[in-house]
C-alpha positions as CSV (number, residue, x, y, z in Angstrom):
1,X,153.6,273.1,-18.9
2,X,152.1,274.6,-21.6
3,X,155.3,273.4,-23.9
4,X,154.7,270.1,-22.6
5,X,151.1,269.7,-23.6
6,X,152.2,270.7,-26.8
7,X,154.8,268.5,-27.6
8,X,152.1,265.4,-26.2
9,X,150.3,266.8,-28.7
10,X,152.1,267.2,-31.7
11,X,153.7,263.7,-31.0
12,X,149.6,262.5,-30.7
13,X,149.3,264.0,-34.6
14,X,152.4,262.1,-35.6
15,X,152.0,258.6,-34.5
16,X,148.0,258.7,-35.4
17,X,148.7,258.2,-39.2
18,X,151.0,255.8,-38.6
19,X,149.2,253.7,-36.3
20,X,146.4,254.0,-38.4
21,X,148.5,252.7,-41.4
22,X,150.7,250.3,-39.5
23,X,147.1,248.6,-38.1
24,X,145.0,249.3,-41.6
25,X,142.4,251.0,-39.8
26,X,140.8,252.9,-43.1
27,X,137.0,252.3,-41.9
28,X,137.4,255.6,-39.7
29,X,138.3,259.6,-41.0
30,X,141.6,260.5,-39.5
31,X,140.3,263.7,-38.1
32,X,137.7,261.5,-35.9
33,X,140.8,259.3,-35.0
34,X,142.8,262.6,-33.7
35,X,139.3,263.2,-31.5
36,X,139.4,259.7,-29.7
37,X,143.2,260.1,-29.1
38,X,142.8,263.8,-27.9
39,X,139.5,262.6,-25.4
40,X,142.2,259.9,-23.9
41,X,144.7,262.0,-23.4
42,X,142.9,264.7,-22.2
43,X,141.0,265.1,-18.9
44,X,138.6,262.4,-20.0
45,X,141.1,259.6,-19.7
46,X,144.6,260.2,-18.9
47,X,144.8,264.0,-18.4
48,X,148.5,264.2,-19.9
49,X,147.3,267.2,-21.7
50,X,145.1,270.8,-20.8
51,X,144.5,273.5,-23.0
52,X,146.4,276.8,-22.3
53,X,146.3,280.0,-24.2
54,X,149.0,279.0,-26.6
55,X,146.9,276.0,-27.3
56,X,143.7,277.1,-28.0
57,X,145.4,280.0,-30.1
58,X,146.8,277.1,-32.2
59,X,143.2,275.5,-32.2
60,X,141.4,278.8,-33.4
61,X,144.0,279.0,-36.4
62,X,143.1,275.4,-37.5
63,X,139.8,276.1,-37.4
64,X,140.0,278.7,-39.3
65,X,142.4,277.2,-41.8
66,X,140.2,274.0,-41.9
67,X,137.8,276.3,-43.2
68,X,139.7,277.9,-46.2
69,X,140.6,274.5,-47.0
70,X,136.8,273.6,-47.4
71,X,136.3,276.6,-49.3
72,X,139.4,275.8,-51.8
73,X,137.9,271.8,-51.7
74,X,134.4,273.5,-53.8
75,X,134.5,272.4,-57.5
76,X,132.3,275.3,-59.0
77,X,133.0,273.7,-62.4
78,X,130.3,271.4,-61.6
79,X,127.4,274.2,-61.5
80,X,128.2,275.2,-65.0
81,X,125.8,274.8,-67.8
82,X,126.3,271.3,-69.3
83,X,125.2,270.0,-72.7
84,X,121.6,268.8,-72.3
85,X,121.2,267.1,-75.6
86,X,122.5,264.0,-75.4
87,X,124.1,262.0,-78.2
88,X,122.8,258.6,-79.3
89,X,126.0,256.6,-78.0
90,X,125.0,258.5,-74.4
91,X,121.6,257.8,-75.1
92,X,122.3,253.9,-75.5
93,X,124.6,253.9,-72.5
94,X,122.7,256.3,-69.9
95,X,120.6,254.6,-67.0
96,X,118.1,257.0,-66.7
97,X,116.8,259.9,-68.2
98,X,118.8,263.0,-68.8
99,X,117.1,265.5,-67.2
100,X,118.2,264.3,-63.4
101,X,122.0,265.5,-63.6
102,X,124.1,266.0,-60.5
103,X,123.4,269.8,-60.2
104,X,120.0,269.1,-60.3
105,X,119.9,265.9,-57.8
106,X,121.5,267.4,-55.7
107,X,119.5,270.5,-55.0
108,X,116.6,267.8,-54.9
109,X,118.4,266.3,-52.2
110,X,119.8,268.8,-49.8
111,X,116.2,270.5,-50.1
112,X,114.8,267.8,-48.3
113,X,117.8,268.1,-46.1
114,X,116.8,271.3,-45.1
115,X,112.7,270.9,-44.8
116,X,113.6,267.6,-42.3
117,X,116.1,269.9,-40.2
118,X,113.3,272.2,-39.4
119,X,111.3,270.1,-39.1
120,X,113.6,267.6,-36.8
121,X,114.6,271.4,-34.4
122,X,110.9,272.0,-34.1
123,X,110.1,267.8,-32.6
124,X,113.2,269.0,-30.1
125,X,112.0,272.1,-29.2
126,X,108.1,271.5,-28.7
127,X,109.7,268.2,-26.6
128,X,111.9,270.8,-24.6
129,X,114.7,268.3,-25.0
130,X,116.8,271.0,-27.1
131,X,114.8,274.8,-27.2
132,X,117.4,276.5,-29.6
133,X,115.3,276.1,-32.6
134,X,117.4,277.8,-35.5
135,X,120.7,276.2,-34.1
136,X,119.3,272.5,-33.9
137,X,118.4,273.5,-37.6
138,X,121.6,274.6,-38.5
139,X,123.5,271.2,-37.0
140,X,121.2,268.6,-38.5
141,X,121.7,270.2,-41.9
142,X,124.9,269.8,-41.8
143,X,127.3,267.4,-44.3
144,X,131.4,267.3,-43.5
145,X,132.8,268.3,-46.8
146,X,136.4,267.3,-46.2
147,X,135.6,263.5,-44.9
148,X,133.0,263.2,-47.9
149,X,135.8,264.1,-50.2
150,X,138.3,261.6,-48.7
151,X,136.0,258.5,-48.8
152,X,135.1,259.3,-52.6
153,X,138.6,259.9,-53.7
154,X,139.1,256.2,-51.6
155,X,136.8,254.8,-54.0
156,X,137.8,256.8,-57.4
157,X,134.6,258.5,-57.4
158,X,135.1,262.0,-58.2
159,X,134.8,261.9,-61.4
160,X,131.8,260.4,-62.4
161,X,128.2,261.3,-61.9
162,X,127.6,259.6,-58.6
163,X,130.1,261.3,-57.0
164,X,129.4,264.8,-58.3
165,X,126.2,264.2,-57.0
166,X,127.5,263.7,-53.8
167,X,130.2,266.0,-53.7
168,X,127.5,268.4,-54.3
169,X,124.9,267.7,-51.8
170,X,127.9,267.9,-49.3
171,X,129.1,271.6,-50.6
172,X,125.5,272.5,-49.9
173,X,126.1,271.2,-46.3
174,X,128.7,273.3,-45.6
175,X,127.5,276.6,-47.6
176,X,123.9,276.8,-46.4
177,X,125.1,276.4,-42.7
178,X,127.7,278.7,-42.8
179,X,125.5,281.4,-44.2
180,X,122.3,280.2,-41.4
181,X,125.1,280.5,-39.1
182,X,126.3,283.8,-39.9
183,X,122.4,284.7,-40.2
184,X,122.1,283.4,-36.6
185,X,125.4,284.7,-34.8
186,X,124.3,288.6,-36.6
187,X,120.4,288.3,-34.9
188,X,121.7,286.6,-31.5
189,X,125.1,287.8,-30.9
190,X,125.5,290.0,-28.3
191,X,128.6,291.9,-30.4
192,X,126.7,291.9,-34.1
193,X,126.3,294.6,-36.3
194,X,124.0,295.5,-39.0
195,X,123.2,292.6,-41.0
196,X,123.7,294.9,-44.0
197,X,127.4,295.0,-43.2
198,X,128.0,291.3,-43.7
199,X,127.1,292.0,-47.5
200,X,130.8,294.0,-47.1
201,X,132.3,290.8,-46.7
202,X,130.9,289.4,-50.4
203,X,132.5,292.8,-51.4
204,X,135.6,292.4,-50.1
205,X,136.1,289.2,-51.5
206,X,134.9,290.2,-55.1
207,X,137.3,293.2,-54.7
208,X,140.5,290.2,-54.1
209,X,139.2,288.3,-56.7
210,X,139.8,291.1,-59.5
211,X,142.5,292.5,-57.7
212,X,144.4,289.2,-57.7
213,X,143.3,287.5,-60.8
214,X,146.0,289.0,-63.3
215,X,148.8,288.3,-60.6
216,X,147.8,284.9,-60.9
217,X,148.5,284.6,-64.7
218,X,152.2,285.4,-64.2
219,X,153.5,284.4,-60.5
220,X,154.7,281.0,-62.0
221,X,157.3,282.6,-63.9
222,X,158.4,284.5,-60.7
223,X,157.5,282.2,-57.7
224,X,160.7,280.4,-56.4
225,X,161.2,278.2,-53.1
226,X,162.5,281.7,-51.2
227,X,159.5,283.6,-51.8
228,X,156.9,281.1,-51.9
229,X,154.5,283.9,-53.4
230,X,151.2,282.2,-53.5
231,X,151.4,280.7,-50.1
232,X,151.7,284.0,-49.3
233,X,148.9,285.3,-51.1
234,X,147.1,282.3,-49.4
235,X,147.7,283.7,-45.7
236,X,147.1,287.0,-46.8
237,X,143.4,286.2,-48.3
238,X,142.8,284.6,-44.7
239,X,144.0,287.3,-43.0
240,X,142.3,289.7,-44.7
241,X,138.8,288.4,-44.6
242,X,138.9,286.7,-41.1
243,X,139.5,290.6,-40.4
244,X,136.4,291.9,-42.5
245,X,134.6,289.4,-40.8
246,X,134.8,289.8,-37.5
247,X,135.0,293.5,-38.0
248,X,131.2,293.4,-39.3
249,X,130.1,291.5,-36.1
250,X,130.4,287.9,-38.4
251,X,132.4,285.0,-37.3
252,X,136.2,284.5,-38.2
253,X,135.5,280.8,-39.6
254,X,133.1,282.3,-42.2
255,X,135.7,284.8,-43.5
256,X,138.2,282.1,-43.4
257,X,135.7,280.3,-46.0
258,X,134.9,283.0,-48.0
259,X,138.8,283.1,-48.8
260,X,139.3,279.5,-49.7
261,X,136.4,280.3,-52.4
262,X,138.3,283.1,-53.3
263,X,141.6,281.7,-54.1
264,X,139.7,278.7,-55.5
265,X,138.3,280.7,-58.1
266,X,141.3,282.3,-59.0
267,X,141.8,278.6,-60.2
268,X,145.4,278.0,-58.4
269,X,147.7,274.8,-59.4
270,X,147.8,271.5,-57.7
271,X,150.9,272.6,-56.3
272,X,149.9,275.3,-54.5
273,X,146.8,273.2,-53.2
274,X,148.8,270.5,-52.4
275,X,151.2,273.2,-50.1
276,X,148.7,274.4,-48.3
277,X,146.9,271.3,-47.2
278,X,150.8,270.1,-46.2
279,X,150.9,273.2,-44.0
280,X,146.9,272.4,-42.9
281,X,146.5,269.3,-42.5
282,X,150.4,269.0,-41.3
283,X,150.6,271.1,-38.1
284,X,147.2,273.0,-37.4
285,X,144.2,271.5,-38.1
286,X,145.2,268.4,-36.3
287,X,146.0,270.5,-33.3
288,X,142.5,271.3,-33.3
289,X,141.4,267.8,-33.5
290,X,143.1,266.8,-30.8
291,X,142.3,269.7,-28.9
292,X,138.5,269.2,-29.2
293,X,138.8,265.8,-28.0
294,X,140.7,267.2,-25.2
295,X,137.8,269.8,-24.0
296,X,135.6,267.1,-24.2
297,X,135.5,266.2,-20.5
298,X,133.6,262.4,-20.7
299,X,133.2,262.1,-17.2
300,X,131.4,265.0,-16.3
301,X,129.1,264.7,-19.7
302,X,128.4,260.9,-19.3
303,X,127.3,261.6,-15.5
304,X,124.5,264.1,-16.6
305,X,121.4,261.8,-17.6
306,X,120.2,264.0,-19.8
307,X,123.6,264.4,-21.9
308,X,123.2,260.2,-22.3
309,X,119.5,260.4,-23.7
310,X,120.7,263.1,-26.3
311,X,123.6,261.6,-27.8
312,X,121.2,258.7,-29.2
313,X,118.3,261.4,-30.2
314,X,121.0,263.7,-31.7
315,X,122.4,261.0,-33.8
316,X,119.7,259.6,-34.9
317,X,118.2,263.0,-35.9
318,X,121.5,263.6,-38.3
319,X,120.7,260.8,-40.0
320,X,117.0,260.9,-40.5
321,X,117.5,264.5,-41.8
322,X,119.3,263.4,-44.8
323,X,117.5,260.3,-45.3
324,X,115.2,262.3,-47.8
325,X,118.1,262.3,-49.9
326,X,117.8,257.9,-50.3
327,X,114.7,258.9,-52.6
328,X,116.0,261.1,-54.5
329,X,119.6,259.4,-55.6
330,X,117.3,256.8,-56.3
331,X,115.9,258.6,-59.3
332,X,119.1,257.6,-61.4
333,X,121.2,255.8,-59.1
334,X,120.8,251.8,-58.5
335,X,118.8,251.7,-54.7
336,X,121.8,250.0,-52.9
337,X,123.9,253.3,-53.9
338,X,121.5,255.6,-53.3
339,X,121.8,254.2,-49.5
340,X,125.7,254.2,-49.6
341,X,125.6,257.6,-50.8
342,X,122.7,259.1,-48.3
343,X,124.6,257.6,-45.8
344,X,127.8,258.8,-46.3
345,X,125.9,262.5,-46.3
346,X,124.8,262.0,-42.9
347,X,128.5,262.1,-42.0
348,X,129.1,265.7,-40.3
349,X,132.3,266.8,-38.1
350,X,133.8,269.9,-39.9
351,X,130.8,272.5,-39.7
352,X,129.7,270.8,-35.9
353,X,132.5,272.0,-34.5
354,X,132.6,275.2,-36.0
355,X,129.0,275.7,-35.5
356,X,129.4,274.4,-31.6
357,X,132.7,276.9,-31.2
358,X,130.0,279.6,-32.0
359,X,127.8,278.9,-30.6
360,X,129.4,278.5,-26.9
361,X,131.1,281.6,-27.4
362,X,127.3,283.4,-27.3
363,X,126.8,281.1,-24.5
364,X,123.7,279.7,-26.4
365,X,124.2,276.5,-25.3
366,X,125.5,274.7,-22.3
367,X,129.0,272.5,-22.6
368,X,126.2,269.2,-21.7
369,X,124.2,270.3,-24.8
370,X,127.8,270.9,-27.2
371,X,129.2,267.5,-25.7
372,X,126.4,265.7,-26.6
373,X,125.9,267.2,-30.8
374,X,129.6,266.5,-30.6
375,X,129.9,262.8,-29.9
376,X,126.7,262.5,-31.8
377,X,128.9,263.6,-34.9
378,X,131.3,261.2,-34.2
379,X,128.9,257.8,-34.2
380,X,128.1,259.4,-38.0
381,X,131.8,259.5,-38.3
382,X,132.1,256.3,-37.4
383,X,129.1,254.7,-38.9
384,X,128.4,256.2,-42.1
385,X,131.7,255.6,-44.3
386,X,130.9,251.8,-42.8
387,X,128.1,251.9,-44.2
388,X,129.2,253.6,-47.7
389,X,131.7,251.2,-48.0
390,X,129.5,247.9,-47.1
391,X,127.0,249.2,-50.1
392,X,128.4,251.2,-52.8
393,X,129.7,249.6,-56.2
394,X,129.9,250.4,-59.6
395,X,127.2,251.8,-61.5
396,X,126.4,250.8,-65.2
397,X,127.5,254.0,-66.9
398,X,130.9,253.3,-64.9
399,X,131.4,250.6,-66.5
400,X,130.9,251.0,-70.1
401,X,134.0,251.0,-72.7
402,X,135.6,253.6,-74.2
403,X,134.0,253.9,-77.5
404,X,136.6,253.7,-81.0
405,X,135.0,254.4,-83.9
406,X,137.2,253.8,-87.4
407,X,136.4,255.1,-90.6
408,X,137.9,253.0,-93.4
409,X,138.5,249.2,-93.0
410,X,141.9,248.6,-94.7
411,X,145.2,247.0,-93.5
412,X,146.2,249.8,-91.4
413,X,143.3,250.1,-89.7
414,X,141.9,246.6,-88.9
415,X,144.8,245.1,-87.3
416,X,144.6,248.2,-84.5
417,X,141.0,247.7,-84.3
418,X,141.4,243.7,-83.5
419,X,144.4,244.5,-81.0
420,X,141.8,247.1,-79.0
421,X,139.2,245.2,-78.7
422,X,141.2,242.9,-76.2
423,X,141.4,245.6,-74.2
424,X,139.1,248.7,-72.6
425,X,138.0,249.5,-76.1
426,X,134.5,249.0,-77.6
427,X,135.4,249.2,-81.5
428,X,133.5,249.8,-84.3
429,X,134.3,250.0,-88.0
430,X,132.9,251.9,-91.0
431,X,133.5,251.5,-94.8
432,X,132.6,252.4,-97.8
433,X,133.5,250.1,-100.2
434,X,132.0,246.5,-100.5
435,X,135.1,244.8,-101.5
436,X,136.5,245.5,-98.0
437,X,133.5,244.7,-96.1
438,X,133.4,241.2,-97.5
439,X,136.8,240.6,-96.7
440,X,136.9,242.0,-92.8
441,X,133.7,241.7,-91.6
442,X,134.2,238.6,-90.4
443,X,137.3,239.4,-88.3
444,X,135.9,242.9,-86.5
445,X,132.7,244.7,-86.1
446,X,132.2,246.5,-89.8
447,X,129.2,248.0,-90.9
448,X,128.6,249.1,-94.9
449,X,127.7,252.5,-95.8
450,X,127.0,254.2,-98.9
451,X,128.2,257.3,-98.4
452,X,130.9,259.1,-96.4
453,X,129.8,262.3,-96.4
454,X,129.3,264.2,-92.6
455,X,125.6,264.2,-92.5
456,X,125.3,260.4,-93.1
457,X,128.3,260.1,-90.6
458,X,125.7,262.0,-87.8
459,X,123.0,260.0,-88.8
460,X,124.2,256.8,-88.5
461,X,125.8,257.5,-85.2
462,X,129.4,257.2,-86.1
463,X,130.7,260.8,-84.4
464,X,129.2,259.3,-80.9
465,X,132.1,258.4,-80.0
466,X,134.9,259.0,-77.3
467,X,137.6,258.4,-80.4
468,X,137.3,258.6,-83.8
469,X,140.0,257.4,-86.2
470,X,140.0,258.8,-89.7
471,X,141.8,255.8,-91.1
472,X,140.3,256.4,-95.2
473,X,143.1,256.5,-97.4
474,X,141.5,260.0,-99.1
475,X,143.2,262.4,-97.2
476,X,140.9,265.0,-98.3
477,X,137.9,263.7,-97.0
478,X,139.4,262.7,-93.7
479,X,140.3,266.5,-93.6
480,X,136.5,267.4,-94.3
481,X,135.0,264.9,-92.0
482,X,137.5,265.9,-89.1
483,X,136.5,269.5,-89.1
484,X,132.5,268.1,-89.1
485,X,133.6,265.3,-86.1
486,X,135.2,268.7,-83.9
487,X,132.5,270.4,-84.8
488,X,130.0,268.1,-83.6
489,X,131.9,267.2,-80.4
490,X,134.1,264.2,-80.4
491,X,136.4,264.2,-78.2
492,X,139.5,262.5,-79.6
493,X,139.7,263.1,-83.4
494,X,142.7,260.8,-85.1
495,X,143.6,261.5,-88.9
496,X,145.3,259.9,-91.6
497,X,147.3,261.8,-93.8
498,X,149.0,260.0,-97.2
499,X,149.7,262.2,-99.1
500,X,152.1,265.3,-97.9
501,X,150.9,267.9,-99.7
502,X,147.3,268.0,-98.2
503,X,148.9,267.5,-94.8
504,X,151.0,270.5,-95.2
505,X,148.0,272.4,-96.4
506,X,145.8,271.7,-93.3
507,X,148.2,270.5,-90.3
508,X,148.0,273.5,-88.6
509,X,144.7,274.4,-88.7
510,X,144.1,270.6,-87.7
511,X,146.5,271.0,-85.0
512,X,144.9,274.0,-83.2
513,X,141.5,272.6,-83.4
514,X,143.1,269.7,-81.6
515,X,143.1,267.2,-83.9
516,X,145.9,264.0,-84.0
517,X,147.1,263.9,-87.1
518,X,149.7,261.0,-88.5
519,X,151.8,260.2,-92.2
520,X,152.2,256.5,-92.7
521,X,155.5,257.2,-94.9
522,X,157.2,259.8,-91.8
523,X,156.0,257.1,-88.8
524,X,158.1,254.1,-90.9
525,X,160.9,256.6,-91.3
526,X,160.8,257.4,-87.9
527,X,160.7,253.3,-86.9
528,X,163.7,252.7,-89.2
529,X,165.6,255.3,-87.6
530,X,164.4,253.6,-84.0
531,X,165.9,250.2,-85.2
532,X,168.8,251.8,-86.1
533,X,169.7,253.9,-82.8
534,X,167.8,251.5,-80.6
535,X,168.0,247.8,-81.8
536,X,166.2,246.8,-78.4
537,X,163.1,248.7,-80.2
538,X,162.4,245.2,-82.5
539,X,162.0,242.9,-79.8
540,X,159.3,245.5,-78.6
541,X,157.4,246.0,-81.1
542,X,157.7,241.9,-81.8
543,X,156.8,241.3,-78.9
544,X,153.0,240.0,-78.5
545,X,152.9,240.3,-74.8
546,X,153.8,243.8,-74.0
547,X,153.1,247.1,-75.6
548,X,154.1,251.1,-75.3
549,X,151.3,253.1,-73.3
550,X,151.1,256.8,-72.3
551,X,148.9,258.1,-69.6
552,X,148.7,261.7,-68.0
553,X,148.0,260.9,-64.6
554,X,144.8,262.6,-62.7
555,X,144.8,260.1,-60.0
556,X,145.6,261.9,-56.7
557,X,146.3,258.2,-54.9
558,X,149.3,258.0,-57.5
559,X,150.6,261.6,-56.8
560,X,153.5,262.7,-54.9
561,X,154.8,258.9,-54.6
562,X,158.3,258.1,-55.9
563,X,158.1,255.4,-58.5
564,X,159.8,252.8,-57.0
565,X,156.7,253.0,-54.1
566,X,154.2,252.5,-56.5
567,X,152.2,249.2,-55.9
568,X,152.3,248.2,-59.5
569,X,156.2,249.3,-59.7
570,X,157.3,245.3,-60.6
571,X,154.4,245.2,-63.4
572,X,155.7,248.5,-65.8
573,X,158.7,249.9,-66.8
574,X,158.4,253.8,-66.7
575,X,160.7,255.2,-69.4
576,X,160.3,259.1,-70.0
577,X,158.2,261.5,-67.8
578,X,156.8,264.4,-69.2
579,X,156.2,267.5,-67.0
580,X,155.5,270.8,-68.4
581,X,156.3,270.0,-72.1
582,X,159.8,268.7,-70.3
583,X,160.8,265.2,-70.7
584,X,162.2,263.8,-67.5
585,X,165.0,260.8,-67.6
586,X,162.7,258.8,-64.8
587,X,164.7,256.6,-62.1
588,X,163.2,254.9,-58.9
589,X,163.4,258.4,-56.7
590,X,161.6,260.2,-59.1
591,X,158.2,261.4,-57.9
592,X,155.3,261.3,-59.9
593,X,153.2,264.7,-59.6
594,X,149.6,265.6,-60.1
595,X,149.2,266.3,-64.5
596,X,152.4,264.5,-65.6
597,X,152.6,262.1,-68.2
598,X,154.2,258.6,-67.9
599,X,155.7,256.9,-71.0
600,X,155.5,253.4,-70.1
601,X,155.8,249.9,-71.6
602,X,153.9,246.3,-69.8
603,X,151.9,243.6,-70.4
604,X,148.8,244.4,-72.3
605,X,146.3,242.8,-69.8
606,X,147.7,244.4,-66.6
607,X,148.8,247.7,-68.0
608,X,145.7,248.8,-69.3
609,X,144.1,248.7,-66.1
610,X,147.1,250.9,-64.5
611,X,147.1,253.1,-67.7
612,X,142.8,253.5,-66.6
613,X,143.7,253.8,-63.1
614,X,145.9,256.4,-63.4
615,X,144.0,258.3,-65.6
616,X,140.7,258.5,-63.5
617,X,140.4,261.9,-62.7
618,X,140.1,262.0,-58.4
């Protein structure tokens, strides 16, 4: 029997996705769709399936991997110390002022998460409708990482400042519960140990982090499909610090977490993340979906009058606890985003459950009281990505252009600059020398300066930009004025080089400070020799409809998909893929993977939105 409930099960996790596709049901989180199924198949509805041993050892290991995977899902890169000082093209294009960057918004916003929650626990237990105050605390403050994640990758989001912000407030949701619930299991467990031992835990996991961080530098060169070494590593962190955990009286779920941070510092690669969510999110965490729909008995919970009338009050007190959090995004986000986005933290599943699996192992609350938080979570579930999705749209600073600045206004430059500004490029021109600015002016934006030197360059704004071309036929000065443009911060430096000699002199230092650098006389040699050994290569470059683009592609919607199942595969013609400093001859099997970069030739209107699209990092 238990083999049989299994096998209900794991056919249950299969035809979910593709029901869910087949139907184009996106509005809901998968995992909230493998709780509905499990609740109809389970006593609830059907009762086709019961939990056995087997099945609720299954359940406890996708808890606890669900848990390193939120760990490994925290982008510390985000707390790091950013640039304050703002140049004046960020200036000109910010919304609001500075000073109110993700990091900071988002301790803003989860602070009033927290002061509500207390607030909210103590209404519940003067009221005597829920008397656990610390635990009510710990559930309303709540934020499910993994579902936040999803919806902002739907939208392309994770990239740019709104998401941060919200990707943030959520990894506060999961990391300040986690620690109020190992705070709470230590005080009211009946099997805790000395508080002081849980800081053991912290130590183990710095000890892994040094012990492990050389191996790390050098397993790619070793790692094959037969060893699989840091999928092994992977199980072993778990392993390990479930082990510590429970071993100081804490709960397995937080060591479980505590090692997805781990390995997520020791920065692994997309492939190994991209493994272990297969081996996640492919067998066990939807067993533990399903499962907890399946423990969820309906008909005994919805007969208990008291259950009914907390479900609403539960729900509604997840939302109002972040709705402190509207106010705040408000301070640099438009107000209809700052509603998507403090609705879309209201959503909590993840930590609930864990928090709930604690908490009835304690037997600090009753099954009524767990049902109840439980389908609570799920209304937020199923209401707040509607309500994300019904609101949210681009902000301003979205929307602006990447910026191409071009020093000198000559016939190798101007031509470019006119083809660009057709596209996603907001182009400016400099030059020195009057005779050219009468004669171009008129055809692109070009602006007259005296001098060329780097100061004047700062002063007049010219190095605030994403791109800057050093198109100025002295190669000397494009040398000098490169080195001052890296120095100051541009992004993207491009340099012309005439004359041979000074380009032998400085290419390589130019080439480790990251600098493009180009010869006029090598790139016609080069297109000759094209012509020759590819006559095909005329009608392209003749051709006023299409052009060449490359792209490195950061856009997890486009990864791991064979080419020929891309939804723009009829608009571009991919002709070399380059992985790991490899090219790769491409055909329709060939799948695209997270970092590679597509050589690829379309029409100029629709190919420079997929070239963008791939290319937003998500």
């Amino acid at each position: 029997m238990d083999q049989v409930s299994l096998v209900i099960i794991l056919l249950a996790a299969l035809l979910i996705p593709l029901i869910m596709a087949k139907f184009k049901i996106n509005s809901l989180p998968t995992a909230v769709m493998e709780i509905i199924v499990g609740i109809v198949i389970g006593p609830s509805v059907f009762n086709f399936v019961n939990t056995s041993d087997l099945i609720s050892q299954l359940s406890t290991i996708g808890v606890i991997v669900l848990l390193f995977l939120s760990g490994l899902e925290i982008d510390f890169s985000l707390f790091k110390k950013r640039r304050t000082a703002l140049t004046p093209l960020e200036q000109k294009n910010a919304v609001n002022t500075p000073k109110y960057s993700p990091v900071r918004l988002s301790v803003y916003a989860y602070s009033t998460i927290i002061v509500l929650s207390l607030l909210l626990a103590a209404a519940f237990k003067v009221s005597g409708l829920f008397s656990d105050f610390w635990l009510a605390a710990i559930l309303f403050g709540t934020i499910s990482l993994g579902i936040v994640i999803a919806a902002l990758k739907e939208q392309e989001l994770l990239s740019k400042a709104f998401g941060q912000t919200i990707l943030l407030i959520s990894v506060f949701g999961e990391l300040v519960p986690m620690m109020g619930l190992t705070l709470y299991a230590s005080v009211y467990g009946s099997n805790s140990q000395s508080l002081w031992l849980l800081l053991l835990i912290l130590a183990v996991a710095a000890l892994l982090l040094l012990r492990f961080k050389p191996f790390f530098r050098f397993y790619q060169n070793i790692n094959k499909s037969t060893t699989q070494l840091d999928i092994r590593l992977a199980f072993f962190l778990i392993v390990t610090m479930v082990t510590v955990a429970e071993s100081v009286g804490a709960e397995n779920i937080l060591g479980a977490f505590v090692a997805g941070i781990v390995l997520k510092l020791l920065n692994p690669s997309e492939t190994t993340r991209e493994r272990l969510d297969a081996i996640g999110y492919g067998f066990f965490i939807p067993i533990f979906f399903i499962t907890t729909g399946v423990d969820l008995n309906l008909r005994t919970l919805l007969t208990s009058g008291k259950t009914l009338l907390l479900i609403p009050l539960f729900f509604l007190a997840y939302m109002v606890a972040k709705i402190g959090g509207y106010w705040v995004l408000k301070l640099r986000f438009k107000q209809a985003n700052a509603l998507a986005g403090t609705a879309l933290t209201a959503t909590t599943m993840t930590m609930v459950l864990a928090v709930l699996r604690v908490a009835k192992s304690m037997k600090t609350i009753t099954s009524d009281q767990s049902g109840a938080f439980l389908l609570a979570a799920l209304l937020t579930c199923v209401i707040s990505p509607l309500i994300f999705n019904k609101f949210y749209s681009a902000e301003k600073e979205d929307l602006v252009k990447t910026a191409v600045h071009f020093i000198g206004a000559n016939l190798s430059t101007v031509p470019v600059a006119q083809q660009l500004r057709k596209g996603w490029y907001d182009v400016s021109m400099y030059t020195n020398h009057p005779e050219n600015y009468q004669t171009y002016h008129a055809q692109v934006p070009v602006t007259l300066m005296e001098n060329f030197t780097a100061q004047d360059l700062q002063d007049h704004g010219v190095f605030d930009t994403d791109i800057l071309v050093l198109g100025h036929i002295d190669a000397e000065r494009n040398y000098e004025l490169a080195k001052a443009a890296k120095a100051y911060g541009v992004r993207r430096i491009i340099v012309r080089f005439e004359d041979r000699n000074v380009l032998n002199e400085h290419e390589d230092e130019l080439r480790k400070l990251g600098v493009e650098v180009y010869n006029t006389p090598e790139a016609n040699i080069t297109l000759l020799r094209a012509l020759i050994e590819s006559p095909s290569t005329l009608l392209l470059l003749n051709d006023t409809e299409n052009s060449i683009y490359e792209v490195r592609v950061l856009n997890h919607l486009y990864t791991d998909v064979q080419i020929k199942n891309l939804q723009f595969a009829q608009d571009i013609t991919i002709s070399q893929v380059i992985r790991n400093r490899k090219l790769i001859a491409p055909n329709g099997n060939t799948t695209i993977m997270y970092g590679d970069r597509l050589i690829f030739t379309g029409n100029k209107q629709t190919a420079a939105q997929i070239r963008q699209a791939l290319a937003t990092a998500n």
